[in-house]
PDB file of N, CA, C, O and CB in Angstrom:
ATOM      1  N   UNK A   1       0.839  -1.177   0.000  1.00  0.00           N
ATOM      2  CA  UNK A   1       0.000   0.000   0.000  1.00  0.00           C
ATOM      3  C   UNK A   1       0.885   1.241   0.000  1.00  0.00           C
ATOM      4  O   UNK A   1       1.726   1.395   0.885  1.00  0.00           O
ATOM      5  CB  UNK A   1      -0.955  -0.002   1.214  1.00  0.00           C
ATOM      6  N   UNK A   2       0.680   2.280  -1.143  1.00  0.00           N
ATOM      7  CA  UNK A   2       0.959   3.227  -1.158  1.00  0.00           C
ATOM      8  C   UNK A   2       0.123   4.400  -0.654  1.00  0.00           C
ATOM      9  O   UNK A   2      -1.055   4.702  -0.844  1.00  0.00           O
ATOM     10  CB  UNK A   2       1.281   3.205  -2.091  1.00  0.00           C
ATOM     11  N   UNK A   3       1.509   5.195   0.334  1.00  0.00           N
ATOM     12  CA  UNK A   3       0.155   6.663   0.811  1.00  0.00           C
ATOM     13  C   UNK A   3       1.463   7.809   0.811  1.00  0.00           C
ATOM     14  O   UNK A   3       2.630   7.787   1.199  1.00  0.00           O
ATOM     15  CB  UNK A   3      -1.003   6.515   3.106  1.00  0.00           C
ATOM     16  N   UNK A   4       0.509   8.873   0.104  1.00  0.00           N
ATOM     17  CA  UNK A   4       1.064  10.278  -0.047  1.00  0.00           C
ATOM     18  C   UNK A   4       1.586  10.708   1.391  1.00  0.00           C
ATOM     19  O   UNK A   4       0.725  10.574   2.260  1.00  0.00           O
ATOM     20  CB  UNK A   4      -0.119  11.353  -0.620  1.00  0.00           C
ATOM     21  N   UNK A   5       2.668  11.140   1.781  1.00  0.00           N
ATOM     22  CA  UNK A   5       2.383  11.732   2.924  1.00  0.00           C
ATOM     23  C   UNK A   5       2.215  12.702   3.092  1.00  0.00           C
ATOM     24  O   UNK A   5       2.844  13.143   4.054  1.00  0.00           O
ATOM     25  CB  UNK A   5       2.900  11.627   3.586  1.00  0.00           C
ATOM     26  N   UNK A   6       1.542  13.449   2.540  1.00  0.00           N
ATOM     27  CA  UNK A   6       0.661  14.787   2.172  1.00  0.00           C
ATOM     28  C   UNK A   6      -0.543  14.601   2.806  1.00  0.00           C
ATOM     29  O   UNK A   6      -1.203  15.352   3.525  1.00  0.00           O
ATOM     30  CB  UNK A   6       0.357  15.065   0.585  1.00  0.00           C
ATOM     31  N   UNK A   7      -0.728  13.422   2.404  1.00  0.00           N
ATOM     32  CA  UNK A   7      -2.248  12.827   3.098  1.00  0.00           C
ATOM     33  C   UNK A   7      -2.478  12.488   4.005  1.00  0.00           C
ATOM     34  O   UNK A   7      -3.649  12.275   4.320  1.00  0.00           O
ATOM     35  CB  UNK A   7      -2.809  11.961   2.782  1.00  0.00           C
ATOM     36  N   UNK A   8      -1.056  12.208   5.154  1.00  0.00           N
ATOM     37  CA  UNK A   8      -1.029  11.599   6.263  1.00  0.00           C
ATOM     38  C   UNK A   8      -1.580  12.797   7.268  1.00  0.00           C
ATOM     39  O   UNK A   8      -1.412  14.016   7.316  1.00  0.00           O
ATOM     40  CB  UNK A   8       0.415  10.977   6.526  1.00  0.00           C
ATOM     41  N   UNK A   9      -2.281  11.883   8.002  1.00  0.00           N
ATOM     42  CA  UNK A   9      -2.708  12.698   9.438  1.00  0.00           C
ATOM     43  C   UNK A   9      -2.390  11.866  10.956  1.00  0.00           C
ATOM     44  O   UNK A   9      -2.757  10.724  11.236  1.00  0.00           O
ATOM     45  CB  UNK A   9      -4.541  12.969   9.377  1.00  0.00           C
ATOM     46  N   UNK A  10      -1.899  12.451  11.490  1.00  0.00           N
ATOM     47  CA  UNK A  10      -1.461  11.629  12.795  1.00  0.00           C
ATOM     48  C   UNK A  10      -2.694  12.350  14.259  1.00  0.00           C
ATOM     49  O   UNK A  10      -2.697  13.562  14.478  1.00  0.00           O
ATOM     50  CB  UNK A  10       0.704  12.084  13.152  1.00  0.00           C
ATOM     51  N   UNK A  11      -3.483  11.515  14.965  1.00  0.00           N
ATOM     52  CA  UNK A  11      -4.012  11.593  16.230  1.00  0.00           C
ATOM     53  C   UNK A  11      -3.176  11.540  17.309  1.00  0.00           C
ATOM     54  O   UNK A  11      -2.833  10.451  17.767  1.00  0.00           O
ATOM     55  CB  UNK A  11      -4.853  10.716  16.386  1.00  0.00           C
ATOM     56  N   UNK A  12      -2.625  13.071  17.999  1.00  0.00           N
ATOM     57  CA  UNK A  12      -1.586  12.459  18.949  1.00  0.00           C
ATOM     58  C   UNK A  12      -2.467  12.557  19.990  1.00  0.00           C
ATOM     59  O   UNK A  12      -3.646  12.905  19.912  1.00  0.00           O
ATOM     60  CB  UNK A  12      -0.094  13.177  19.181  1.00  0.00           C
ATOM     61  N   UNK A  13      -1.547  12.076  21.463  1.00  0.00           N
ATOM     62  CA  UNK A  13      -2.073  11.537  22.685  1.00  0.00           C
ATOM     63  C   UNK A  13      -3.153  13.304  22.837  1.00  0.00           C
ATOM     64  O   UNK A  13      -4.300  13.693  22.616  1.00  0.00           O
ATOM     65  CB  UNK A  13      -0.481  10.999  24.177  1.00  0.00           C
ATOM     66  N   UNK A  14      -2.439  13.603  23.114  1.00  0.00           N
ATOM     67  CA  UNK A  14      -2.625  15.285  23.987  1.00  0.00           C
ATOM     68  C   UNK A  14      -2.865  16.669  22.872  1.00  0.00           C
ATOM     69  O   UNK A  14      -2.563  17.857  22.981  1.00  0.00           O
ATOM     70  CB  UNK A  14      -0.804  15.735  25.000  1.00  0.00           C
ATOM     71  N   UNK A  15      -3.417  16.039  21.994  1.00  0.00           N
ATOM     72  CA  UNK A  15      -4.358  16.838  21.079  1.00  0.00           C
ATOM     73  C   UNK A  15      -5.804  16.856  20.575  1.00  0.00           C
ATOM     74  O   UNK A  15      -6.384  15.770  20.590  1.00  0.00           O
ATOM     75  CB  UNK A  15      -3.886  16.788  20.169  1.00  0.00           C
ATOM     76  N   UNK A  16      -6.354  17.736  20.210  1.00  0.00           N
ATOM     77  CA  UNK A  16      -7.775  17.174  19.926  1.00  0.00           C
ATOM     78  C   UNK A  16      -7.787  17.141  18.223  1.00  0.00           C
ATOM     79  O   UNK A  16      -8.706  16.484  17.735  1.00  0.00           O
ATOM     80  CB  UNK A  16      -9.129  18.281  20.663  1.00  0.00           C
ATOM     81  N   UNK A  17      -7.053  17.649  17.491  1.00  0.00           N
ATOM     82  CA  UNK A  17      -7.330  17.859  16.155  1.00  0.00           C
ATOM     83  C   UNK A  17      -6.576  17.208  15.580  1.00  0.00           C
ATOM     84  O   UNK A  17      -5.574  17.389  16.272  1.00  0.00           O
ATOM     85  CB  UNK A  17      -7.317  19.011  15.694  1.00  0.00           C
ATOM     86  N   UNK A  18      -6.163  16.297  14.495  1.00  0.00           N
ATOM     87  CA  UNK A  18      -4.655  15.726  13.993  1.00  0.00           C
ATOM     88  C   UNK A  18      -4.106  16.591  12.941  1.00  0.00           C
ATOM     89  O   UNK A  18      -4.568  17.368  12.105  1.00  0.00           O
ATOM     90  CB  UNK A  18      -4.699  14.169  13.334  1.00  0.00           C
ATOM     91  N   UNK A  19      -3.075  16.211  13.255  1.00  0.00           N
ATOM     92  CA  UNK A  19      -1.535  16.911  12.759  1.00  0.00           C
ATOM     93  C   UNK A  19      -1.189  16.425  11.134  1.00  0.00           C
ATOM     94  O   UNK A  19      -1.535  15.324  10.705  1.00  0.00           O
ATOM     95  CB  UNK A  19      -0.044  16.214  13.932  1.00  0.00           C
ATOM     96  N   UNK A  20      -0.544  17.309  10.425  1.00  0.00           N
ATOM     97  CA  UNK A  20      -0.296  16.541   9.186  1.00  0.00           C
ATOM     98  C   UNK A  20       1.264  16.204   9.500  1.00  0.00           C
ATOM     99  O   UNK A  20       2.183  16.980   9.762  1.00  0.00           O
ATOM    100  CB  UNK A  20      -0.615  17.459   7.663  1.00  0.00           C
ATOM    101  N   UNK A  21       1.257  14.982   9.402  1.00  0.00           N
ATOM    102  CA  UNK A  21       2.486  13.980   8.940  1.00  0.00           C
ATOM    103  C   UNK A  21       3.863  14.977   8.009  1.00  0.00           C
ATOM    104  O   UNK A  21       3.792  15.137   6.790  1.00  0.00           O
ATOM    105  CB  UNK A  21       1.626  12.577   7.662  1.00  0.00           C
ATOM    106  N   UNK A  22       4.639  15.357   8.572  1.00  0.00           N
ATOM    107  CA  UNK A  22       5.811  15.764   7.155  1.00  0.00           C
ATOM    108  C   UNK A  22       6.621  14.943   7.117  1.00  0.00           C
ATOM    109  O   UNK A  22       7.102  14.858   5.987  1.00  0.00           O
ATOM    110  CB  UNK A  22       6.726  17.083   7.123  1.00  0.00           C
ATOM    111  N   UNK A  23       7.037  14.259   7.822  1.00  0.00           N
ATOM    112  CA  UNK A  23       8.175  12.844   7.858  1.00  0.00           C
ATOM    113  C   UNK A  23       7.886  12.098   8.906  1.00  0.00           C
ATOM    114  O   UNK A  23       7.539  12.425  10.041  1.00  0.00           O
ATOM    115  CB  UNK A  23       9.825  13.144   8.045  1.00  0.00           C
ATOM    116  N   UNK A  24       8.156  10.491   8.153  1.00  0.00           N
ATOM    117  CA  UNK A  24       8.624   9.228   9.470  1.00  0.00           C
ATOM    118  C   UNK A  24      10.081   8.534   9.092  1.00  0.00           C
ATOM    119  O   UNK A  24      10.793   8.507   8.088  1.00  0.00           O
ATOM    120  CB  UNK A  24       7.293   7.666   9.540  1.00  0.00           C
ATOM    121  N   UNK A  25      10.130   8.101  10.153  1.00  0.00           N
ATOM    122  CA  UNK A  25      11.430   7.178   9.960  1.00  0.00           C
ATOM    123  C   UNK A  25      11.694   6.237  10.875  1.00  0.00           C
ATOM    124  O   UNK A  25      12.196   6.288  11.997  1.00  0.00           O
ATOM    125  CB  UNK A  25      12.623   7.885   9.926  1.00  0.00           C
ATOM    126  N   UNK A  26      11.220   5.258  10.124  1.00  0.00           N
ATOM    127  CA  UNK A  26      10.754   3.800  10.676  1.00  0.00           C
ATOM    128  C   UNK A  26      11.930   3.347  11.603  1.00  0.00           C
ATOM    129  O   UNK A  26      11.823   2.684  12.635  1.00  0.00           O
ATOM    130  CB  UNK A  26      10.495   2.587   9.365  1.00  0.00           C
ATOM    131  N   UNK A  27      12.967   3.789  11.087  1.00  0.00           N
ATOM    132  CA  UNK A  27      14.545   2.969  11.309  1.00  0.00           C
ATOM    133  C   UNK A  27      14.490   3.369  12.934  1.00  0.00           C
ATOM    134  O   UNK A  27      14.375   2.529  13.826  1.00  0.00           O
ATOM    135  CB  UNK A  27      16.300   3.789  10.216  1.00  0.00           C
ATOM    136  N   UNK A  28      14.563   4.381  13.082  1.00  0.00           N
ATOM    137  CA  UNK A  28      14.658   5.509  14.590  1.00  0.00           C
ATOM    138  C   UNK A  28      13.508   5.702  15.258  1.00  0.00           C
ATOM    139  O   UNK A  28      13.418   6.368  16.289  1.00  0.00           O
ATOM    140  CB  UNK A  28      15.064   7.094  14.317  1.00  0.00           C
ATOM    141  N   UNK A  29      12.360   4.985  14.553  1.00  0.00           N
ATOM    142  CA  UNK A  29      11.062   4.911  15.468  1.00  0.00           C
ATOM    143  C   UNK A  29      10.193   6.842  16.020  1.00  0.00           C
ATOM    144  O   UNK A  29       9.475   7.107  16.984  1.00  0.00           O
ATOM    145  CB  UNK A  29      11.848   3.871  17.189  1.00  0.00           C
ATOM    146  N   UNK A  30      10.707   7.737  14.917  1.00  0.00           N
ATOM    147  CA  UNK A  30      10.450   8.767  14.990  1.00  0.00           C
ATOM    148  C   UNK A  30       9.145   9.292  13.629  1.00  0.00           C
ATOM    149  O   UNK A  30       8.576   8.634  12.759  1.00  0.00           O
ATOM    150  CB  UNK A  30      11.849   9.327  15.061  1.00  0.00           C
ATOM    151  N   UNK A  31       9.085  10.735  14.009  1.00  0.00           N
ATOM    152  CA  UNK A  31       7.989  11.577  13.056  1.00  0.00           C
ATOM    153  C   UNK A  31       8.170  12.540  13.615  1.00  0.00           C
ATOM    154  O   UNK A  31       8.629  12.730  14.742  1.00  0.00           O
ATOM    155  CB  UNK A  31       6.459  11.278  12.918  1.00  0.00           C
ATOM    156  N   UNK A  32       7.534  13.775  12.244  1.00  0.00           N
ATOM    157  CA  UNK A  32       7.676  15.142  12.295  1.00  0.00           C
ATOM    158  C   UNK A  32       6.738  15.436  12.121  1.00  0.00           C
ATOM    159  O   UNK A  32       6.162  14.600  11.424  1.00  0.00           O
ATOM    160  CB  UNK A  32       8.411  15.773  11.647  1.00  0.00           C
ATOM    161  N   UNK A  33       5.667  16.889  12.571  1.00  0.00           N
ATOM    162  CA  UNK A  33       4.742  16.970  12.309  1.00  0.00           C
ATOM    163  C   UNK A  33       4.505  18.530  12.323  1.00  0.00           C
ATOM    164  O   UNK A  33       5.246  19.285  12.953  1.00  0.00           O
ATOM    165  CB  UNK A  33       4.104  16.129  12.982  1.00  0.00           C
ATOM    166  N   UNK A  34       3.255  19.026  11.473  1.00  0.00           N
ATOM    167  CA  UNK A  34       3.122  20.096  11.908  1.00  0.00           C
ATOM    168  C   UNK A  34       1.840  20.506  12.097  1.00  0.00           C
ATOM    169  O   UNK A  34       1.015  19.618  11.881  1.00  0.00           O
ATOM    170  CB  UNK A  34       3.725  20.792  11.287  1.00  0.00           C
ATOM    171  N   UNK A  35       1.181  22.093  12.596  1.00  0.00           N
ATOM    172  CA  UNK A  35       0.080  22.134  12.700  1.00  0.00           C
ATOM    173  C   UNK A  35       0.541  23.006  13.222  1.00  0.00           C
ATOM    174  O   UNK A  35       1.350  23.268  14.112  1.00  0.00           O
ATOM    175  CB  UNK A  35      -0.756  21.322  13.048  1.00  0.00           C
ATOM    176  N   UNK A  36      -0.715  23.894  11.869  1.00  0.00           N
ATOM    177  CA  UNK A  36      -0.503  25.725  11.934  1.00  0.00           C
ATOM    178  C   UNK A  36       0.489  26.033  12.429  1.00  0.00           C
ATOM    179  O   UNK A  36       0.642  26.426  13.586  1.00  0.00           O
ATOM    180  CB  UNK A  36      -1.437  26.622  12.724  1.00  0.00           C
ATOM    181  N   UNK A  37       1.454  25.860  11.435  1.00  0.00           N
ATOM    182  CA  UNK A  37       3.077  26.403  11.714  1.00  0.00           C
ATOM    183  C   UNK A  37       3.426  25.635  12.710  1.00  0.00           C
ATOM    184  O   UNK A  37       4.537  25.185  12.429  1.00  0.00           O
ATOM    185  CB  UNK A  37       3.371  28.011  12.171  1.00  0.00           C
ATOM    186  N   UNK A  38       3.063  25.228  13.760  1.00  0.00           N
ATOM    187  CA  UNK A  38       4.054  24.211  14.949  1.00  0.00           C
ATOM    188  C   UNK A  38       4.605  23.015  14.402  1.00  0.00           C
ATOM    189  O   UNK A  38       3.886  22.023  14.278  1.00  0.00           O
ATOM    190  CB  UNK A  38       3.168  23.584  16.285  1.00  0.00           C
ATOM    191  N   UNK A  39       6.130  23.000  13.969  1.00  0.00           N
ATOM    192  CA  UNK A  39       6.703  21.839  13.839  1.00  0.00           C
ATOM    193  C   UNK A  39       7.523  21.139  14.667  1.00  0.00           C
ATOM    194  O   UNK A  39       8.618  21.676  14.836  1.00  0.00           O
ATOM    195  CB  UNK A  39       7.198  21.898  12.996  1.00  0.00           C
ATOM    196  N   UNK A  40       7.317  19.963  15.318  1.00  0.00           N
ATOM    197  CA  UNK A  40       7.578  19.471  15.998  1.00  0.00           C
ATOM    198  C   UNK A  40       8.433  17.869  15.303  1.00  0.00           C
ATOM    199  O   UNK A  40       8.103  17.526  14.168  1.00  0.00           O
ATOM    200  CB  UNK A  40       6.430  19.614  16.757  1.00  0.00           C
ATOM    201  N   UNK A  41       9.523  16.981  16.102  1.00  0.00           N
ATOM    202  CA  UNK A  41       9.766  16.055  15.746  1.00  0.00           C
ATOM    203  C   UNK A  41       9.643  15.256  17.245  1.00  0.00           C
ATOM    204  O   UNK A  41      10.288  15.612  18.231  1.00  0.00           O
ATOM    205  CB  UNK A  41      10.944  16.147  14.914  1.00  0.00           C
ATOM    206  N   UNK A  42       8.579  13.967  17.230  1.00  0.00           N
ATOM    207  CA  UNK A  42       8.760  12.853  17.984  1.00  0.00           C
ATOM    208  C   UNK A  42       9.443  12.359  17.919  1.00  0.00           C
ATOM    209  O   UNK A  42       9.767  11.994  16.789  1.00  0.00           O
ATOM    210  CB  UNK A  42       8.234  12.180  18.055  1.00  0.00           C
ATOM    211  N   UNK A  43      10.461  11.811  19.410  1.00  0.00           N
ATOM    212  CA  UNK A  43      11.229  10.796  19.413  1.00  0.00           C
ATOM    213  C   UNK A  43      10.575   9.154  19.869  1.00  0.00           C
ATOM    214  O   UNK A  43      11.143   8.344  20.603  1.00  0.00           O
ATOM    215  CB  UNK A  43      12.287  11.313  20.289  1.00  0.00           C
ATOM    216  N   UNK A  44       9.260   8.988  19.202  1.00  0.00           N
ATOM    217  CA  UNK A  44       8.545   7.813  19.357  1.00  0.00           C
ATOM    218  C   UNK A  44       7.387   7.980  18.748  1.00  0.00           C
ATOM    219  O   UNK A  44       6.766   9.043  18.721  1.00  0.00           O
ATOM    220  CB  UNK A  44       8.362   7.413  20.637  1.00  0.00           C
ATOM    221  N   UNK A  45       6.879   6.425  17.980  1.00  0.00           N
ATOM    222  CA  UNK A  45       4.992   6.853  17.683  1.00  0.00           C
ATOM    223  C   UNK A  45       4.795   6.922  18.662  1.00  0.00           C
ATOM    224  O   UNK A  45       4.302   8.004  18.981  1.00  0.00           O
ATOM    225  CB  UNK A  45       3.770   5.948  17.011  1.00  0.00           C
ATOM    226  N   UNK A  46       4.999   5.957  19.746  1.00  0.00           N
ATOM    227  CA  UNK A  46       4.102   5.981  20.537  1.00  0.00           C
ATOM    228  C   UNK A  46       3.079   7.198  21.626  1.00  0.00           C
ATOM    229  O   UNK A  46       2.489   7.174  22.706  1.00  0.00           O
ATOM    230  CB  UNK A  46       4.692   5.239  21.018  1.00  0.00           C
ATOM    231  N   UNK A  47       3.406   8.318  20.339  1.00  0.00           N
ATOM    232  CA  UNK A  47       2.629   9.599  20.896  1.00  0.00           C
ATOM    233  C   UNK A  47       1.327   9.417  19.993  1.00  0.00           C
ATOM    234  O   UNK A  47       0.256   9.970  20.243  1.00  0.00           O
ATOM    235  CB  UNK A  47       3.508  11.257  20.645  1.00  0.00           C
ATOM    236  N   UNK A  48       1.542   8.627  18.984  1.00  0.00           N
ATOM    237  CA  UNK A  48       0.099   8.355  17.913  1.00  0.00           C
ATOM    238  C   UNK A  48      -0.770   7.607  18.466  1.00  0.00           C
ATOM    239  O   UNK A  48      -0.634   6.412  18.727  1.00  0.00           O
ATOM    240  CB  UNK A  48       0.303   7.597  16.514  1.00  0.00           C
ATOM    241  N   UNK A  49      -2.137   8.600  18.764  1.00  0.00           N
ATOM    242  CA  UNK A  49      -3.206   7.862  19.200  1.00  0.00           C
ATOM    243  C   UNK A  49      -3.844   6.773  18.288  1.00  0.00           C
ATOM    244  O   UNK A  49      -4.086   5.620  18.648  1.00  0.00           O
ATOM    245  CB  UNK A  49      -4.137   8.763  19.536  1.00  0.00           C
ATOM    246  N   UNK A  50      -4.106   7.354  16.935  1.00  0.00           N
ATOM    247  CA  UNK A  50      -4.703   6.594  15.598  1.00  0.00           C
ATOM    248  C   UNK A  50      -3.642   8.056  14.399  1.00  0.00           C
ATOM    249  O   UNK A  50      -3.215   9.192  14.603  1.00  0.00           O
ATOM    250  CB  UNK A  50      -7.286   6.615  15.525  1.00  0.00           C
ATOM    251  N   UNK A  51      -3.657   7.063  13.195  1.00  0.00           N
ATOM    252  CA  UNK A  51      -3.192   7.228  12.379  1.00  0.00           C
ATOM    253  C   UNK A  51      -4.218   7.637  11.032  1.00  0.00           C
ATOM    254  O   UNK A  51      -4.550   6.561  10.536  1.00  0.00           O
ATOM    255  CB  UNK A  51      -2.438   6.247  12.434  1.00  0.00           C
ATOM    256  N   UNK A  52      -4.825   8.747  10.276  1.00  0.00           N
ATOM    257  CA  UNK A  52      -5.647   9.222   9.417  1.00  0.00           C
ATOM    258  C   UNK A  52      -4.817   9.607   8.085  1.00  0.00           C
ATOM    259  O   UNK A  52      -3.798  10.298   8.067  1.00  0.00           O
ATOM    260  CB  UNK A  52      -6.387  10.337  10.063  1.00  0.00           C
ATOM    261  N   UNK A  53      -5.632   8.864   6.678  1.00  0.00           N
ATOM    262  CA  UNK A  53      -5.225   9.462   5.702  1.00  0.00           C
ATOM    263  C   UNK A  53      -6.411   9.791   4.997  1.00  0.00           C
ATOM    264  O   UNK A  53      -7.413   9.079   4.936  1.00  0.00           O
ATOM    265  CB  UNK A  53      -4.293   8.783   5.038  1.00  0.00           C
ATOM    266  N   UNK A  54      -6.200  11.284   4.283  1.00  0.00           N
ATOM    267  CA  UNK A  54      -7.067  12.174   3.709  1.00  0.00           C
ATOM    268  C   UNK A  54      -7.105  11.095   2.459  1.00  0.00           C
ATOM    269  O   UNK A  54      -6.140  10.463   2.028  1.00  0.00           O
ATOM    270  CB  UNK A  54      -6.530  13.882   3.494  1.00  0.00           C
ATOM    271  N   UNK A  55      -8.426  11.049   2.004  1.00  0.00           N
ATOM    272  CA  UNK A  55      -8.767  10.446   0.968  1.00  0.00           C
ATOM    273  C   UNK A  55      -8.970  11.664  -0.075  1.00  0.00           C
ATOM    274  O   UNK A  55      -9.697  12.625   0.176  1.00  0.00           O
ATOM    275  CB  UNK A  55      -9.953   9.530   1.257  1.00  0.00           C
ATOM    276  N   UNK A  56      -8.144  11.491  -1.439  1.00  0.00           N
ATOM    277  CA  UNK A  56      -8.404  12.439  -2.283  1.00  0.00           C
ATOM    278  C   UNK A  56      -9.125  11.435  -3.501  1.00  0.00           C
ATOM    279  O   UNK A  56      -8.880  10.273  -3.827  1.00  0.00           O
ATOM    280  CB  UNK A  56      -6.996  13.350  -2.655  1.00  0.00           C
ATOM    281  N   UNK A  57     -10.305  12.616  -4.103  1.00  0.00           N
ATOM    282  CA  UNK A  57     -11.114  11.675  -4.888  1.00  0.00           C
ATOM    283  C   UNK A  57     -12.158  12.618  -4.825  1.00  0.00           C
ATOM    284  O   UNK A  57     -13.239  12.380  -5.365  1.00  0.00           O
ATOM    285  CB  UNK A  57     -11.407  10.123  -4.350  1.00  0.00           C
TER     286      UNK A  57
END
């Protein structure tokens, strides 16, 4: 399965709205994210509540 990560949306723990995805990296168990200008990089998913991709169509 292929997904844009344009399309990615991440649910973190201690947010109410999800974040768009700008990078993961599976290797280091990390992600970057932003929302309205706040960019942030996790040093774990395990801040991902659920994981959302925008369906374009």
């Amino acid at each position: 399965m292929k997904i844009d990560i344009k399309s990615l949306r991440a649910r973190l723990i201690n947010y109410s709205e999800p974040v768009q995805v700008t990078s993961i990296d599976f290797h280091k168990g990390t992600f970057t994210w932003d929302y309205q200008g706040q960019h942030e990089t996790e040093e774990s998913l395990d801040y991902v509540e659920s994981w959302e991709v925008e369906e374009k169509g």
